[in-house]
C-alpha positions as a printed NumPy array, in Angstrom:
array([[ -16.725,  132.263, -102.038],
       [ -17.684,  130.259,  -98.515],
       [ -20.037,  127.493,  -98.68 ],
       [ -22.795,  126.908,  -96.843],
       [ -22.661,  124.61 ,  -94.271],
       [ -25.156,  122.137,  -96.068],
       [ -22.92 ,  122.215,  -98.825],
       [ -20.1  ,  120.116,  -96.496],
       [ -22.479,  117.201,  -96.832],
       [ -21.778,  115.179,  -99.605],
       [ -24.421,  113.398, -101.397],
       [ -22.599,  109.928, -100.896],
       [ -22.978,  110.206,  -96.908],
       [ -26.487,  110.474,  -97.556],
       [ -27.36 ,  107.852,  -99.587],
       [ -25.037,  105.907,  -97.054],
       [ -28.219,  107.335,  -94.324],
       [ -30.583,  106.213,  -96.715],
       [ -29.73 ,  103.135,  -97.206],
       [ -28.705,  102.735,  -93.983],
       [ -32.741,  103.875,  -92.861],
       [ -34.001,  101.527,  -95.446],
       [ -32.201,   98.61 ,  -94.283],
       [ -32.891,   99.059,  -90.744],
       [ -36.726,  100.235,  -90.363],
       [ -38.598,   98.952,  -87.982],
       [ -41.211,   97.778,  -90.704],
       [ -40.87 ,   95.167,  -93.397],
       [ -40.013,   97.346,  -96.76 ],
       [ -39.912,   96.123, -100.12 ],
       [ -39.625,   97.424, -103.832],
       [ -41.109,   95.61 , -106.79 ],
       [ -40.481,   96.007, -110.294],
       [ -43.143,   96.926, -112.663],
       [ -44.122,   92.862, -112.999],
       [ -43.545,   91.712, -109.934],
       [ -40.258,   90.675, -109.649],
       [ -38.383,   91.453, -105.818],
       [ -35.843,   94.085, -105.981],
       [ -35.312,   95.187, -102.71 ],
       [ -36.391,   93.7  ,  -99.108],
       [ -35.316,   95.143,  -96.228],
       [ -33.627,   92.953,  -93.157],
       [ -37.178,   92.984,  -91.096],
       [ -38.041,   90.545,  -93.853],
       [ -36.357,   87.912,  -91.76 ],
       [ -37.893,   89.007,  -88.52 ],
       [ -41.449,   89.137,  -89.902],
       [ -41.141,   86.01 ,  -92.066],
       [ -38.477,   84.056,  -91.216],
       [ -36.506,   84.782,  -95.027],
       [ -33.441,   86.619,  -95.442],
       [ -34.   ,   88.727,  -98.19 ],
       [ -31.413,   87.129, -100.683],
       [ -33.998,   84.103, -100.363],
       [ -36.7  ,   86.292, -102.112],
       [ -34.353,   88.582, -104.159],
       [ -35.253,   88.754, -107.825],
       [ -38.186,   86.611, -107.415],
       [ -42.031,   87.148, -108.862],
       [ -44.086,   87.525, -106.556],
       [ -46.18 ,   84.721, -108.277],
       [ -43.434,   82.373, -106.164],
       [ -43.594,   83.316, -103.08 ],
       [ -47.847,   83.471, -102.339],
       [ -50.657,   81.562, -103.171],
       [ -53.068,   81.637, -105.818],
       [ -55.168,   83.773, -103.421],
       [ -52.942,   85.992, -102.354],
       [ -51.704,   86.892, -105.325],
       [ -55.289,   87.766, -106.497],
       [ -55.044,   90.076, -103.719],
       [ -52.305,   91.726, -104.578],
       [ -53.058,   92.407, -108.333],
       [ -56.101,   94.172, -107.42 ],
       [ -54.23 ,   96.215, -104.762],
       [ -52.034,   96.975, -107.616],
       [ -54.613,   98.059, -109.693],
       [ -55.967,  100.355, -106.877],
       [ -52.648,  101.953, -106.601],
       [ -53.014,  102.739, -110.638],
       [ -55.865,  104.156, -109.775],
       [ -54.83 ,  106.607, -107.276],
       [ -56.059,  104.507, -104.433],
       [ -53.399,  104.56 , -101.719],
       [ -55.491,  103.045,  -98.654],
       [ -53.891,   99.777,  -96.982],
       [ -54.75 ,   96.751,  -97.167],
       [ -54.647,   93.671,  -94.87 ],
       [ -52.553,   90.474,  -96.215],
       [ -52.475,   86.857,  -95.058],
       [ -49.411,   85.546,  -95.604],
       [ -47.281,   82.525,  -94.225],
       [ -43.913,   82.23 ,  -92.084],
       [ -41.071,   80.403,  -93.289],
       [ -42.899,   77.556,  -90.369],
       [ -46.03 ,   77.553,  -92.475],
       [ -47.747,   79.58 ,  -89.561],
       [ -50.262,   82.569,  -91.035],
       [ -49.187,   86.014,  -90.464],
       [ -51.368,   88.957,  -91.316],
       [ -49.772,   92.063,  -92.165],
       [ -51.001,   95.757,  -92.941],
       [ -49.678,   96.714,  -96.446],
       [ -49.514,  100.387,  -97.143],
       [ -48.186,  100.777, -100.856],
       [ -47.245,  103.206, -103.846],
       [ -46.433,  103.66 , -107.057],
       [ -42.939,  104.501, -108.544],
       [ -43.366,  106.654, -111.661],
       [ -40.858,  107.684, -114.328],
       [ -40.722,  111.182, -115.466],
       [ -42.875,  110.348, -117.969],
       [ -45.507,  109.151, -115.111],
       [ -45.346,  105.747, -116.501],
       [ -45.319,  102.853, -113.772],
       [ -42.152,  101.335, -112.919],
       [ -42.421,   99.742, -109.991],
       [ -43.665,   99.969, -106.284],
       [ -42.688,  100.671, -102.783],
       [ -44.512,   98.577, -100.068],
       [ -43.993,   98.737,  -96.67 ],
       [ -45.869,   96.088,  -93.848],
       [ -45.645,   95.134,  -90.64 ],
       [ -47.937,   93.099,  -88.278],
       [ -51.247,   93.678,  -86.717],
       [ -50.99 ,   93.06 ,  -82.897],
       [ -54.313,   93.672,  -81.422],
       [ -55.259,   94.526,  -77.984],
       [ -57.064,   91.456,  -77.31 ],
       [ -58.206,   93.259,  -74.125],
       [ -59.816,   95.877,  -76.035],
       [ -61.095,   93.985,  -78.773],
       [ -63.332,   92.361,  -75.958],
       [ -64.49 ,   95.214,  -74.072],
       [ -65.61 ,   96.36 ,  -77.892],
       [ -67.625,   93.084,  -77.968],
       [ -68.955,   93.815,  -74.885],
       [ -70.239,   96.503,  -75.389],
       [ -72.061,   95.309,  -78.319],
       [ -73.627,   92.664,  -77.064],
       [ -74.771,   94.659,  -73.895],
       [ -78.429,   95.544,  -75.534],
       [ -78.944,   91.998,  -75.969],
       [ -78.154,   91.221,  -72.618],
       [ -80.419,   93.665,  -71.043],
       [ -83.2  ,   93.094,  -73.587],
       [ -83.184,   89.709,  -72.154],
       [ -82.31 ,   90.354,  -68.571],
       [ -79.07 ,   88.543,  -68.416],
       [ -76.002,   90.391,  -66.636],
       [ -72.876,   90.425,  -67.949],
       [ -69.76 ,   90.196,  -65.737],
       [ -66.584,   90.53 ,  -67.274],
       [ -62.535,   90.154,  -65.866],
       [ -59.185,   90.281,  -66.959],
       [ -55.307,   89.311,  -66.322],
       [ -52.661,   90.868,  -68.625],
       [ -55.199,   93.437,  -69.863],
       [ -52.174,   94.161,  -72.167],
       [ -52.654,   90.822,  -73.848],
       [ -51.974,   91.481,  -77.819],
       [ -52.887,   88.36 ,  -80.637],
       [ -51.923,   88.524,  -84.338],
       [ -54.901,   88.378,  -86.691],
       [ -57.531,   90.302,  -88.579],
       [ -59.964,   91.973,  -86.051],
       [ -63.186,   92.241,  -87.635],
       [ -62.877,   88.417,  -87.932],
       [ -62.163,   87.861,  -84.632],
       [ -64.045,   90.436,  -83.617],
       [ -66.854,   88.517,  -85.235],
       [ -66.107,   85.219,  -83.269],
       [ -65.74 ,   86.68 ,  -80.238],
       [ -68.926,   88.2  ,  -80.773],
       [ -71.062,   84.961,  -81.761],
       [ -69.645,   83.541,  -78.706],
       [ -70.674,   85.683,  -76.109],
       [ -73.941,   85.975,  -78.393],
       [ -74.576,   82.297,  -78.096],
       [ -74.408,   82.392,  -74.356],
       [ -76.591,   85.239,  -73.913],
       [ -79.244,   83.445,  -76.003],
       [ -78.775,   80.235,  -74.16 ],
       [ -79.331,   82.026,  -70.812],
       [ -82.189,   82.662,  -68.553],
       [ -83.351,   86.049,  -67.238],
       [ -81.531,   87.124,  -63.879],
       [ -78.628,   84.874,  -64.937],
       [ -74.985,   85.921,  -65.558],
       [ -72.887,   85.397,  -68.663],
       [ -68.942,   85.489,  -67.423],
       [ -66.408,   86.957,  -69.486],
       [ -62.568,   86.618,  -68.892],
       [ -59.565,   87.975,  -70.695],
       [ -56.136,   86.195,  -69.505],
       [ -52.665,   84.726,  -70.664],
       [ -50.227,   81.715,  -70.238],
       [ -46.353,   81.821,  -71.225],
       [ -47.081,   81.432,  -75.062],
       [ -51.358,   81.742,  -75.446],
       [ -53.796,   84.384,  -75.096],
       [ -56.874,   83.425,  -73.715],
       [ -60.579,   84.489,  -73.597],
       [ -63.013,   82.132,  -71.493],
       [ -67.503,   82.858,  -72.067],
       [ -69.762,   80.822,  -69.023],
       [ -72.89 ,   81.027,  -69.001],
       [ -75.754,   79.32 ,  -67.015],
       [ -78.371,   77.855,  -69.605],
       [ -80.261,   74.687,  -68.827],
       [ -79.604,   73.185,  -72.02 ],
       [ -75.894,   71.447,  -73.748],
       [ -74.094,   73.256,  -76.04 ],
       [ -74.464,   71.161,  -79.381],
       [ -71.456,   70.762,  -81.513],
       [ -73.054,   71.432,  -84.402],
       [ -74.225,   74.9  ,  -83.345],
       [ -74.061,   76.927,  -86.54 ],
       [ -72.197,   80.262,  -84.485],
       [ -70.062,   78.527,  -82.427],
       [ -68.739,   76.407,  -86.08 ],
       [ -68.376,   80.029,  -87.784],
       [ -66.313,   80.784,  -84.877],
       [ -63.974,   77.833,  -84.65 ],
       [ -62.964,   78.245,  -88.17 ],
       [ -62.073,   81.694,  -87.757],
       [ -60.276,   80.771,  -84.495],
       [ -58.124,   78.02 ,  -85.991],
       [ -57.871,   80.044,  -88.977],
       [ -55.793,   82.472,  -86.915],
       [ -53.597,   79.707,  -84.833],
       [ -55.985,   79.231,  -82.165],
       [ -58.545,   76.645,  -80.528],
       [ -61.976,   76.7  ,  -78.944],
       [ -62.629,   74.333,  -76.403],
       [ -66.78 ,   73.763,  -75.853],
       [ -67.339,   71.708,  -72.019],
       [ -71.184,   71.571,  -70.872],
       [ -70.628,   72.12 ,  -66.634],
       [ -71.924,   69.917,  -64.555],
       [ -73.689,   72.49 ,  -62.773],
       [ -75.673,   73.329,  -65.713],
       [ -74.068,   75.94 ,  -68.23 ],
       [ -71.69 ,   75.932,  -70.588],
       [ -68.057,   76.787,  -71.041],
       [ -66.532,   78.441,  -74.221],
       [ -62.737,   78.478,  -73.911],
       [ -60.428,   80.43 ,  -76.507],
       [ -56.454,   80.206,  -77.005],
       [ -54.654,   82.08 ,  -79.786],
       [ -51.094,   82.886,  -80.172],
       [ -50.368,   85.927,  -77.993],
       [ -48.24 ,   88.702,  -79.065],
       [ -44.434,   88.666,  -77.222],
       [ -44.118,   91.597,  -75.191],
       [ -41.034,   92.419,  -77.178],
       [ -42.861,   92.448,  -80.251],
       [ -45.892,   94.175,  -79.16 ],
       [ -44.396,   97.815,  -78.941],
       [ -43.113,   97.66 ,  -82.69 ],
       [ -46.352,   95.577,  -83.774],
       [ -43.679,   92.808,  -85.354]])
C-alpha cells in the first residue's frame, strides 16, 4: 500500500526541528519544574543575561533572583493556576549586576490528569521607542501648557532612539519633568524639549525659562531621579545663567542590532 508523503518524515527529524527551534529562538525560553527547579534554558539565555544555560541548569529559581523577584514570580505562578495567562514585566539582573527588564509571557504544563507539572516561559527585552514615549508625554502635558500659556517646542536626532526599561515608569519621569518646567514657567514663554543620542546613551534634554532656581530638593524632579537611576540612567539639574533651568537625561540606549529583535 503507498504511503503518504507525510508518512516519509520520521518523527526523530522532527524532534531534531524542535529542538533545533527551541534552542535557537530569538527569545529567551525556559521550562521549570513543578517547584521551581531549571530544566531547560534556551542559548538566548546568554545573550539576554550574560549565563550559559548549564550555569542555571537544575537550579531553583529561589538562587538565581532576589527576595523580590521571587515574590513576583510566585504570584505569577499562581495566576497561571488560575487560568490567567497575561504577561508580566520582570526586573532582573545581568551577569554585570546591570538591571534588565524583561516581558514574561508564561504557561502551565499539565499531565493528563490536568495536574501541574511544570511551566514554559518565554521573555525577551522591552526596547522602547524613546522617541515615542516622549511625543506620548507631550501630548499629555499639552493642556497644561496651554492652560497656562506656555508653548511647547519640541526636537529630535535619532528619532529611532530605543532604552531598556519599564515605560509607565519612565513614562512617569519624563512626565514630572516636563511638568515641573511648565509650572516653573511664565505665560508667553517656551518649554524646549529634545530627544537625541551619543555612541552608548540616549538622551532627553527639558529648558525652560522660569525666573526662579531649580531646588534640589524638588519633590518631582527626586521621584524622577530615582526612577532614572533605577533604570541605568542620570539626570543632570543646571540653573542657566540666562534665567531658566536645564533638565538633562541619559539612559542606556538600545544597540541598533538589538533593537529589531527587542534583545
Amino acid at each position: 500500500m503507498p504511503q503518504s508523503r507525510d508518512s516519509h518524515v520520521s518523527e526523530r527529524p522532527m524532534q531534531e526541528i524542535a529542538e533545533r527551534v527551541a534552542e535557537h529562538a530569538p527569545l529567551l525560553l525556559v521550562y521549570l519544574d513543578r517547584d521551581l527547579r531549571v530544566r531547560f534554558a534556551n542559548r538566548h539565555c546568554e545573550k539576554l543575561f550574560g549565563h550559559a544555560p548549564r550555569d542555571i541548569l537544575g537550579r531553583l529559581l529561589a538562587e538565581l533572583v532576589d527576595a523580590s523577584t521571587l515574590k513576583h514570580a510566585l504570584a505569577h505562578v499562581a495566576e497561571l493556576e488560575r487560568g490567567n495567562q497575561a504577561p508580566r514585566e520582570y526586573v532582573l539582573r545581568n551577569k554585570q549586576g546591570a538591571r534588565k527588564f524583561v516581558q514574561v509571557s508564561a504557561t502551565t504544563d499539565r499531565d493528563a490528569q490536568g495536574c501541574s507539572v511544570g511551566y514554559f516561559a518565554c521573555a525577551g527585552s522591552v526596547a522602547l521607542g524613546l522617541g515615542e514615549l516622549v511625543g506620548s508625554v507631550v501630548c499629555e502635558m499639552s493642556a497644561l501648557a496651554a492652560e497656562r500659556g506656555v508653548r511647547l517646542e519640541t526636537s529630535a536626532e535619532g528619532v529611532a532612539t530605543r532604552v531598556n526599561g519599564d515605560p509607565r515608569n519612565l513614562r512617569q519621569a519624563l512626565a514630572r519633568l516636563v511638568g515641573a518646567a511648565i509650572e516653573r514657567s511664565h505665560p508667553r514663554s517656551t518649554v524646549r524639549i529634545h530627544v537625541g543620542e551619543n555612541e552608548e546613551r540616549a538622551t532627553f534634554l527639558v529648558e525652560d525659562e522660569g525666573m526662579e532656581p531649580v531646588l534640589g530638593g524638588h519633590l518631582g524632579l527626586c521621584i524622577s531621579r530615582a526612577i532614572v537611576e533605577r533604570h541605568g540612567g542620570t539626570l543632570r539639574v543646571a540653573n542657566l545663567e540666562a534665567g531658566g533651568a536645564s533638565l538633562h537625561v541619559e539612559l542606556p540606549r538600545v544597540a541598533s542590532a538589538d533593537a529589531g529583535d527587542q534583545s
